[in-house]
N, C-alpha and C positions, 0 to 999 in steps of 0.2 A: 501325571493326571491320575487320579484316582479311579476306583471303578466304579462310582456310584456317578461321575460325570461321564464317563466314558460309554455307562449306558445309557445316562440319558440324552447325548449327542447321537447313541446309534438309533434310540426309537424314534426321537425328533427326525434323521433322515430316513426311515421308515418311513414315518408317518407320512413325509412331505413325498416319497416314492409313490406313495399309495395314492394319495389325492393326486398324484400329475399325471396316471399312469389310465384313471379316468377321460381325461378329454385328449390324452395323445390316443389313446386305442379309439376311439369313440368312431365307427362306422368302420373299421378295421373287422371288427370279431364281429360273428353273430350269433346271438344264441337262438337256442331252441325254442319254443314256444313251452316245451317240458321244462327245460333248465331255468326259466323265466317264473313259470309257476312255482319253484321250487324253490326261489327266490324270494320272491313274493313271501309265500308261506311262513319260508326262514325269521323273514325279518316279523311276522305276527309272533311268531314264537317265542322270539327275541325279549321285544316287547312287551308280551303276555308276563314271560319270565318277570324281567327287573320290573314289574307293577304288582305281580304278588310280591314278589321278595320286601318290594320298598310300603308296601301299604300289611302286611303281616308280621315281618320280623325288626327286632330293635335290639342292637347287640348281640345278637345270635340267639335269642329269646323272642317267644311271643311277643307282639307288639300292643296288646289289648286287644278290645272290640271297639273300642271309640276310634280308632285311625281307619280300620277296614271300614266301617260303619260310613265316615265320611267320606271313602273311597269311594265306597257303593251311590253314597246319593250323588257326590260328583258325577261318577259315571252316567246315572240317570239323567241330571242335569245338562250336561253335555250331547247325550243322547236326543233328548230335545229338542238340542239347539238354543238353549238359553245361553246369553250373554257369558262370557269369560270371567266377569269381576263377579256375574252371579253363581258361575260352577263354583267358584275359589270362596268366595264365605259362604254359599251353604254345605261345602266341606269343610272351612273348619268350626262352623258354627253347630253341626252336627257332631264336631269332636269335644267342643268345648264345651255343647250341653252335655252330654253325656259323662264325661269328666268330671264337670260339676256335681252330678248326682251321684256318683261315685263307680259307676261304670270305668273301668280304665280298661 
């Protein structure tokens, strides 16, 4: 066996540890109401992260102003509460004018 299957046999049983280890502990442990919030927190941060990364960079480079740009009005779109199909083309419909005008 090689070792590029041998790791991926071992993250796969990882993985599957990891999700069963949720509903077997589930009212076993308790957390904190601190440790909860700290949680919470984590996972915004998380989040925050990989949404700049993926709305700012492109190969390890700037990604332009047109991708942020339609990050930004999605965000506000969303924000409002408009429809799903209407966050998703006026993001990329704010990337694609932009682009066309020579904005990249």
């Amino acid at each position: 066996m090689s070792a590029t299957v041998a790791m991926i046999l071992a993250l796969a049983v990882g993985t599957y540890a990891f999700r069963l280890v949720g509903p077997a502990l589930h009212g076993r442990i308790e957390l904190s109401a601190r440790v909860q919030e700290l949680l919470s927190a984590g996972a915004v941060v998380l989040l925050t992260a990989l949404l700049a990364t993926g709305a700012l960079t492109e190969g390890g480079g700037f990604a332009g102003w047109a991708r942020p740009a339609g990050v930004l009005v999605a965000g506000v779109l969303a924000w409002r509460k408009a429809p799903f199909v209407v966050v998703v083309l006026g993001a990329a419909g704010t990337a694609a004018v932009l682009r066309a005008v020579g904005v990249a």
